[in-house]
C-alpha positions as CSV (number, residue, x, y, z in Angstrom):
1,X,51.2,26.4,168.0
2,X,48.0,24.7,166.7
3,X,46.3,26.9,169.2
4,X,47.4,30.0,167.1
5,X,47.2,28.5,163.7
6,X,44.0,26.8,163.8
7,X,41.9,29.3,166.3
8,X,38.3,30.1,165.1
9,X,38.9,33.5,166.0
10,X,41.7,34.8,163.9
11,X,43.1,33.7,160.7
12,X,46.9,34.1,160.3
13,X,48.6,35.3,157.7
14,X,51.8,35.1,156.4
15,X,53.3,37.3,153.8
16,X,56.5,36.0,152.0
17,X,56.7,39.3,149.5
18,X,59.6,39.2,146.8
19,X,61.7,41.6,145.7
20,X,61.6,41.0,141.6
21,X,58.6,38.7,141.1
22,X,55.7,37.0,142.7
23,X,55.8,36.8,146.1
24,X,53.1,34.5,148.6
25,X,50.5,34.4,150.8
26,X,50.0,32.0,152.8
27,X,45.8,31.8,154.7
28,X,45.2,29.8,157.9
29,X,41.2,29.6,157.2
30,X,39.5,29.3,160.1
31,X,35.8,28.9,159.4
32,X,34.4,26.3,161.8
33,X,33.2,23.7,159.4
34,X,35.5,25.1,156.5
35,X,39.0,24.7,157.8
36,X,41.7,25.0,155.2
37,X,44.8,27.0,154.0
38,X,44.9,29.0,151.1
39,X,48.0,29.8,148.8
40,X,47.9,33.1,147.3
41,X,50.3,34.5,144.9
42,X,51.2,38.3,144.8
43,X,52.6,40.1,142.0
44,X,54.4,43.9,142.2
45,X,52.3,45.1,139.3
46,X,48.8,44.0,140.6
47,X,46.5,44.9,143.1
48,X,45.0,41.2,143.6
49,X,46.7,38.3,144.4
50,X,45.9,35.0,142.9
51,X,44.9,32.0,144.5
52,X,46.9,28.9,143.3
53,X,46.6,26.3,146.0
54,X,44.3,25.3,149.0
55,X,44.7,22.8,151.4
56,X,41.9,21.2,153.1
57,X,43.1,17.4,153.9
58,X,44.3,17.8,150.2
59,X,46.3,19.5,148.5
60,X,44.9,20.8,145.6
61,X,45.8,23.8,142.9
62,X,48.5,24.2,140.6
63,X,51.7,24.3,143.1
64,X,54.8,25.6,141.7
65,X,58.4,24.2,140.8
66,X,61.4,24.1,142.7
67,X,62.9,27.1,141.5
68,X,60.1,29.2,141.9
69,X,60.0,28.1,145.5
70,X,64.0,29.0,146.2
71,X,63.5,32.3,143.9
72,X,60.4,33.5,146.4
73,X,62.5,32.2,149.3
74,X,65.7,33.6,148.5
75,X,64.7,37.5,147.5
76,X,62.8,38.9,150.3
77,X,61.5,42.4,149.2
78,X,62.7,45.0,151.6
79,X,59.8,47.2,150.7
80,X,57.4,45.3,151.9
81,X,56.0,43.9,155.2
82,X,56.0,40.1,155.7
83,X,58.6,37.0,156.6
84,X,62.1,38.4,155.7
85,X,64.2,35.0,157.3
86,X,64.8,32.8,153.5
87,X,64.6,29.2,155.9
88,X,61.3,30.5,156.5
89,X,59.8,31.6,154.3
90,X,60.9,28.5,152.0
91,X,59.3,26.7,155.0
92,X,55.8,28.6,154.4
93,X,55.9,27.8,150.9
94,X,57.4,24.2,150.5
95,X,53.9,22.7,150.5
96,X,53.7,24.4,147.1
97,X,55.8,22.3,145.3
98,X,55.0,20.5,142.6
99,X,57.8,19.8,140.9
100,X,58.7,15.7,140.6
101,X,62.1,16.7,139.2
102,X,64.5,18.4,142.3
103,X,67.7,19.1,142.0
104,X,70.1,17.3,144.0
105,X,70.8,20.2,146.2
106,X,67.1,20.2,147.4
107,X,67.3,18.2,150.7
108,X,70.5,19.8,151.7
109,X,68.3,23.1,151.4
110,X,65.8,22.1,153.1
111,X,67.8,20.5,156.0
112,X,68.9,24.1,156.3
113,X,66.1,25.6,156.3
114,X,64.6,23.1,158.7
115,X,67.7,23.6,161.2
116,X,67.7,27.1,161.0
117,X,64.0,27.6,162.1
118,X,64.9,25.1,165.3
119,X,64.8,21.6,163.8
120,X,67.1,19.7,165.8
121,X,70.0,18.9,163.4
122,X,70.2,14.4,164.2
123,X,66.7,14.7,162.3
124,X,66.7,17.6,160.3
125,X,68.0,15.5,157.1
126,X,65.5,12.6,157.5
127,X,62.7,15.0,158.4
128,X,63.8,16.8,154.9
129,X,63.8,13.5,153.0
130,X,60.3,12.9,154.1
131,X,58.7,16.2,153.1
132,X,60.3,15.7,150.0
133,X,58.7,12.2,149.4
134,X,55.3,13.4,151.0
135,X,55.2,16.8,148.6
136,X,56.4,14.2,145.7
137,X,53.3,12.3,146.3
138,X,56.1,9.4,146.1
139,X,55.5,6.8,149.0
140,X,58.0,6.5,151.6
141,X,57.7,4.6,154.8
142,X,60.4,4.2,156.9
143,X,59.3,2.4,160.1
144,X,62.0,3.6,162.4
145,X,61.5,7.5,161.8
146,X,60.2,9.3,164.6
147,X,59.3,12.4,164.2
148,X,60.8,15.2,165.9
149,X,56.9,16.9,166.3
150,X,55.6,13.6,168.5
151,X,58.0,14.0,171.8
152,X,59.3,10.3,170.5
């Protein structure tokens, strides 16, 4: 996958569109030299989108809250092209949040999420709990998690 994402060549995009409100973008920016992804938010009634976000070893921008993130991910817009699956597309834009006050229900939803789009489900929860913490910008080590990306 880091083949696809981070090729100098192309720049993926994904389009997580919402049916009553803003709606996401999310830029793999491949310029060798200026590697980064951009976070875009779309709005029905505009023809621009509005960058809110970058990554580029940081995150930096103004991120959104919890429920903005579960509104975008719960109301795909049928009109429009883009990532209709809600596990994914709260996937794409989980590394928006910044919200340090999540509703209990959070990890659960994200455990779903994660398991839906192939996660295996022994880590799924753990793997949740440390997004959380990492998006948080709370620190969490846990010496014995192994991470279901490394092969461990």
């Amino acid at each position: 996958m880091p083949e696809v994402l981070f090729d100098p060549e192309h720049w993926p995009v994904f389009r997580v569109p919402a049916e009553d409100g803003p709606g996401a973008v999310v830029i793999y920016r491949n310029l060798v030299g200026d590697y980064g992804t951009d976070y875009l938010l779309t709005h029905p009634d505009r023809s621009y989108a509005q960058q809110i976000a970058s990554w580029e070893g940081d995150f930096s921008g103004i991120g959104l809250t919890w429920h903005e993130l579960v509104r975008i991910a719960d109301n795909p817009s049928a009109a429009a092209e883009g990532v209709q699956d809600t596990a994914a597309r709260l996937l794409l834009v989980l590394p928006l949040l910044a919200d340090p006050d999540l509703p209990e229900a959070a990890p659960a939803m994200l455990t779903a999420a994660l398991t839906a789009a192939g996660a295996p489900q022994d880590t799924a929860s753990t793997t949740a709990e440390h997004l959380l913490a990492h998006l948080e910008r709370r620190s969490r080590h846990d010496p014995t998690w192994e991470s279901p990306l490394s092969g461990s």
